[in-house]
C-alpha positions in Angstrom: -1.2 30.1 -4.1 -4.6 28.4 -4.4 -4.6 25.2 -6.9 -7.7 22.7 -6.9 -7.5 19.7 -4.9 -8.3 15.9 -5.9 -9.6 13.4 -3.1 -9.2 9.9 -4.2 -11.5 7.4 -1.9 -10.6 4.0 -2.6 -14.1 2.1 -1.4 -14.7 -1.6 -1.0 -18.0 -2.8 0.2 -18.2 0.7 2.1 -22.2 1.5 1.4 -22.7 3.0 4.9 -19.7 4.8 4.8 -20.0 6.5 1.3 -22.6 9.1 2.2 -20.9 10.1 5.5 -17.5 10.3 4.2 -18.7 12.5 1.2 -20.5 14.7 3.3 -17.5 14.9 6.3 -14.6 15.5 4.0 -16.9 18.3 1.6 -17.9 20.0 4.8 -14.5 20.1 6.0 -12.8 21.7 2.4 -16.0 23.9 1.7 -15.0 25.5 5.3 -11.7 25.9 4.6 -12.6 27.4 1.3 -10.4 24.8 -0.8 -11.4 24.3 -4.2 -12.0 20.5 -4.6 -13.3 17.0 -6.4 -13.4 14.1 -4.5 -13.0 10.9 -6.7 -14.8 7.7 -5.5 -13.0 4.3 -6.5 -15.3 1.9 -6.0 -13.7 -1.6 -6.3 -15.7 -4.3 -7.2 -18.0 -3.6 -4.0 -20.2 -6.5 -3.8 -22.5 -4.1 -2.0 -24.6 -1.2 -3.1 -21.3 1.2 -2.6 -21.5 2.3 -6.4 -25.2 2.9 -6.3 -23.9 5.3 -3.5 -21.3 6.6 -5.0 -23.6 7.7 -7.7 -26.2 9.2 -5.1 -23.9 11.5 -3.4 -22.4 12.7 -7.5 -26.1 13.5 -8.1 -25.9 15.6 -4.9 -22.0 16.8 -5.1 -21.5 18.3 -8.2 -17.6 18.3 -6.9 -17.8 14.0 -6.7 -17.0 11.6 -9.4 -17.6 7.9 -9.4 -15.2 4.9 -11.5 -16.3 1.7 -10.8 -13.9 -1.7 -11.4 -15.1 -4.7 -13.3 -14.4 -6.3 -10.5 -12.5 -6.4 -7.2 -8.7 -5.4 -8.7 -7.3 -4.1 -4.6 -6.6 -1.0 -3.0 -3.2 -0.5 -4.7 -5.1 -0.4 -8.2 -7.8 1.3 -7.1 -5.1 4.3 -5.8 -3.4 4.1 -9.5 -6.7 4.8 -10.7 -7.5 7.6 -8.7 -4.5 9.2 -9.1 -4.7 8.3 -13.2 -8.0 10.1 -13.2 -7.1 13.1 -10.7 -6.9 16.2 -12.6 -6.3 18.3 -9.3 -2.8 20.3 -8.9 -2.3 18.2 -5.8 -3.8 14.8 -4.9 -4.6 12.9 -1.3 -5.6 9.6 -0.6 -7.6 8.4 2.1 -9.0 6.5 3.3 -13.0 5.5 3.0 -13.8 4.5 6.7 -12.7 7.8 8.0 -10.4 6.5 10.2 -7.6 8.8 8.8 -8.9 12.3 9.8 -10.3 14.7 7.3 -9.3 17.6 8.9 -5.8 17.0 8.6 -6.5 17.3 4.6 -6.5 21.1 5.6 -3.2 20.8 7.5 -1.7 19.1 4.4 -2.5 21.6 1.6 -1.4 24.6 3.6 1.8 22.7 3.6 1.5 22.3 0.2 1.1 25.7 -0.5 4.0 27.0 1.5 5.8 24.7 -1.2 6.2 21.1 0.0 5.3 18.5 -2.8 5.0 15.6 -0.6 3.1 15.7 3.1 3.1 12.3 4.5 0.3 11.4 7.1 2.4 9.9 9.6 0.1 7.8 12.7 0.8 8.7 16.2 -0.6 6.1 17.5 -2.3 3.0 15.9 -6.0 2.7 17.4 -6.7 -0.3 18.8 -5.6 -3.1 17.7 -3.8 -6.5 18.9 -0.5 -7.3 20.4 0.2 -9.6 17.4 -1.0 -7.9 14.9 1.4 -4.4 16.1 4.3 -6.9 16.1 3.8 -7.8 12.5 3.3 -4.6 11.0 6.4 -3.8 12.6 8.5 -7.0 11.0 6.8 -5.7 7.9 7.5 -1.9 8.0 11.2 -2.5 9.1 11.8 -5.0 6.2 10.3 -2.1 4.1 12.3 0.4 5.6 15.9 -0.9 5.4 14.9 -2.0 1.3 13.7 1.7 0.7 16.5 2.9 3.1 14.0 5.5 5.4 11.9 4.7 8.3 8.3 3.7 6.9 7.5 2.5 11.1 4.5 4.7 11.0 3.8 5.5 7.3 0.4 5.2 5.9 -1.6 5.7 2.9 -3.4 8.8 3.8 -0.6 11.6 2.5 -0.8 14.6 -0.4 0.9 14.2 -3.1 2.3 17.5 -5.7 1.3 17.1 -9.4 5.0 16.6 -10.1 5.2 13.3 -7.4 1.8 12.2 -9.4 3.4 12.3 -12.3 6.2 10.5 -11.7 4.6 7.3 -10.1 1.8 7.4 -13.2 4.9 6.6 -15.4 6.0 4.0 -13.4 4.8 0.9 -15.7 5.3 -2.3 -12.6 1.9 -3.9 -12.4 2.8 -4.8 -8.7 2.9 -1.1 -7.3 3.4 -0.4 -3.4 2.0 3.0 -3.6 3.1 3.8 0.1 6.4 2.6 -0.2 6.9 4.4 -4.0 5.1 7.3 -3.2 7.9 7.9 -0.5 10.9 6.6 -2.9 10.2 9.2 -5.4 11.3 11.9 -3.1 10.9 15.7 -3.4 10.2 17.9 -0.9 8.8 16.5 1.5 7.3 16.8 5.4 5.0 15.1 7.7 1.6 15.2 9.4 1.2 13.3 12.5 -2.7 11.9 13.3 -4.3 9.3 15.4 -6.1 6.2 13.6 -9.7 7.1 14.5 -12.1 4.1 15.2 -14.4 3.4 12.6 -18.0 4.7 12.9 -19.8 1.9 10.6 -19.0 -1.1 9.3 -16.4 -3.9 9.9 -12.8 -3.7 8.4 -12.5 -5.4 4.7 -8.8 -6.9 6.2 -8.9 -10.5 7.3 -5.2 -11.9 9.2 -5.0 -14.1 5.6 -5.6 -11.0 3.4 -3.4 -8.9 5.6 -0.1 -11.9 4.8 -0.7 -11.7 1.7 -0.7 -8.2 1.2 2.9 -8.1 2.9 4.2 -10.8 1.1 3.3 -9.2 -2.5 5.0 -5.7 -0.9 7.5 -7.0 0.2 8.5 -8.9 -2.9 7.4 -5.8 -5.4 9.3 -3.6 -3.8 12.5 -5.8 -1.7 15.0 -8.6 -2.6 15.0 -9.3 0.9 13.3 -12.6 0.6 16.2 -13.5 -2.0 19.2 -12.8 0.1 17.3 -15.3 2.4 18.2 -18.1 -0.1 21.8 -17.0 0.5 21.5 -17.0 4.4 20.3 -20.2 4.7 22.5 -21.8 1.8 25.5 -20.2 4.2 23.8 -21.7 6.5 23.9 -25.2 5.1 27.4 -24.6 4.2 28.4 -24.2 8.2 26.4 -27.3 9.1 28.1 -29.5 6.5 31.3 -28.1 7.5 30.7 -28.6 11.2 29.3 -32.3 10.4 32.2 -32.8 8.3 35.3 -32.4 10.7 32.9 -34.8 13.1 32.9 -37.2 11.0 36.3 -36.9 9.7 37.3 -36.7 13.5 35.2 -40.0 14.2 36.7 -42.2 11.3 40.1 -41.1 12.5 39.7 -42.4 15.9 37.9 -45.1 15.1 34.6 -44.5 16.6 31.3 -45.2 14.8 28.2 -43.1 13.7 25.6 -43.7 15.2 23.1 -45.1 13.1 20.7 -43.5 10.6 19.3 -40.8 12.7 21.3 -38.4 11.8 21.7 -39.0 8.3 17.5 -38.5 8.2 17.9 -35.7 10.0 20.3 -34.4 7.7 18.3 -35.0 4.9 15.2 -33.9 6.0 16.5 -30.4 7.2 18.6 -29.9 3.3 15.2 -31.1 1.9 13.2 -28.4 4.0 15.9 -25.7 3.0 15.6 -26.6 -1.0 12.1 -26.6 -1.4 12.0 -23.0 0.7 14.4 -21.7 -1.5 12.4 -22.4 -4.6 9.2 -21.3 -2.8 11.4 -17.7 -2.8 12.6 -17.8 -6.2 9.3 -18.9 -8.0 7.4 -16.4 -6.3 9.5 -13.8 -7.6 9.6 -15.6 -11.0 6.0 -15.1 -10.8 5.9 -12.0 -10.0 8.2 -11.3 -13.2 5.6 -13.5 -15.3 2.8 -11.1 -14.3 5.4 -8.2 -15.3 6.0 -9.5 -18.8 2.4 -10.6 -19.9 1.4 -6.9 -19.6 -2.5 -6.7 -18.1 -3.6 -3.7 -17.0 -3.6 -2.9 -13.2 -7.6 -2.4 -13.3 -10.5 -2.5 -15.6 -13.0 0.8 -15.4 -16.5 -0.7 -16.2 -18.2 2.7 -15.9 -17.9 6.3 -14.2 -20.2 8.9 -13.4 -20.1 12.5 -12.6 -18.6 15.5 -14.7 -14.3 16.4 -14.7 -14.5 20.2 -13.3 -12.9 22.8 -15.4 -11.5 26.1 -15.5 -14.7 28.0 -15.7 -16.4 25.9 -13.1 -13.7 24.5 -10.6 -13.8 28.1 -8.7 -10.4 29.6 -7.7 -7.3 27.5 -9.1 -4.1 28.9 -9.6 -0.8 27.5 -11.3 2.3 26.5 -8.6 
């Protein structure tokens, strides 16, 4: 069973990477003999990562380009790739190569044998810091016990059937997690360990700031967790005034005195701290509703280039 194979490349300010990773991942499916596109998603690169894209689709005759209006993130840009993707299967990867190529190869023989989800799973993380392992993990197993399966080493870089493509193109939220949804949808599925490779150009697009805030809106599109804080600490609040209570009561019994205004301040201070996070919580997620109802797309396509293949020109593709 032979079926053609889309390749989205979600690409943000990658201009030295574009021409390397078109050349490394067509080398590696020409080899195997896989027939193939690879779709470029260029989002809102401030760089000259379109006018590269475009290069390489003069070149590839397998490569198409869409380029955002502007900068919409990597969970649109995936959307997109996989809106556009007319392959019978579909992987993303990543642009900086450090999810390997070859593995690709691994994943569509996989495919063929009949799974209809292959999830890149990393064996190890490449190098990075202490703190930063500590809060992907936090993150992942917050993840994890909302979707109810172990996401501890999941990853973007995984094949998707056209049935599982489907299915998450027709999911309408705005605020998409695609690696937690593209899991949650099921099928069958396996797994395909790598090791993060180190990049070979360029510097990572992720700053520590970018990186919270990419948690926090996954975390909230896809988990109530952050509600059922509210609760916590509200049960919380409900033992300390208990607790404070029977003190006092005890202390106006016998006769003895509070001492002073301290701890009323403290008091105060501590429910005042405990509101005001509490409606932090809930108006995020109200905002996140407000974003929902008002309906915008997920991304704007200013332009594409390169030609969708066909069945006379796209080589050997068979039905599954």
């Amino acid at each position: 069973m032979n079926g053609l194979l889309s390749v989205i490349i979600p690409a943000y300010n990658e201009e030295e990477m574009i021409s390397r990773t078109s050349e490394t991942i067509s080398g590696v499916l020409e080899q195997a003999d896989i027939s193939y596109e690879l779709l470029f998603v260029n989002d809102g690169s401030k760089d000259r990562s379109w006018q590269c894209i475009q290069d390489e689709v003069k070149k590839n005759k397998n490569i198409r380009g869409l380029n955002f209006s502007r900068n919409f993130g990597k969970e649109s840009a995936m959307f997109a790739g996989l809106s556009e993707a007319i392959g019978e299967c579909v992987v993303v990867i990543d642009c900086d190569l450090q999810h390997p190529p070859e593995k690709i190869v691994e994943m569509y023989h996989l495919w063929q044998e009949g799974y209809e989800v292959i999830e890149g799973v990393k064996r190890s993380r490449g190098k990075e810091s202490a703190a930063h392992t500590f809060a992907a993990s936090c993150f992942y197993g917050m993840i994890g016990k909302a979707a109810g399966f172990d996401m501890s080493h999941a990853s973007d870089f995984k094949l998707l059937d056209r049935k599982a493509v489907n299915v998450l193109l027709n999911m309408r939220e705005k605020n998409a997690f695609f690696r937690a949804l593209s899991s949650w949808v099921g099928f069958k599925t396996t797994s395909v360990e790598f090791d993060v490779q180190e990049r070979v150009a360029g510097e990572s697009k992720w700053s520590v700031w970018s990186l919270v805030k990419y948690a926090i809106s996954n975390i909230t599109s896809f988990s109530t967790a952050p509600m059922q804080i509210v609760t916590f600490l509200g049960a919380a609040m409900l033992i300390l005034s208990v607790v404070l209570g029977a003190i006092s009561i005890g202390q106006k019994i016998s006769g003895a005195a509070l001492g002073g205004f301290t701890t009323v301040i403290i008091i105060q201070l501590f429910t005042g701290s405990i509101i005001m996070i509490s409606l932090g919580i809930i108006g995020y997620y109200i905002a996140k509703i407000y974003d929902e109802v008002k309906g915008r797309p997920r991304y704007i396509i200013a332009s594409t280039c390169g030609e969708k293949k066909t069945e006379e020109n796209e080589g050997t593709t068979g039905g599954k």
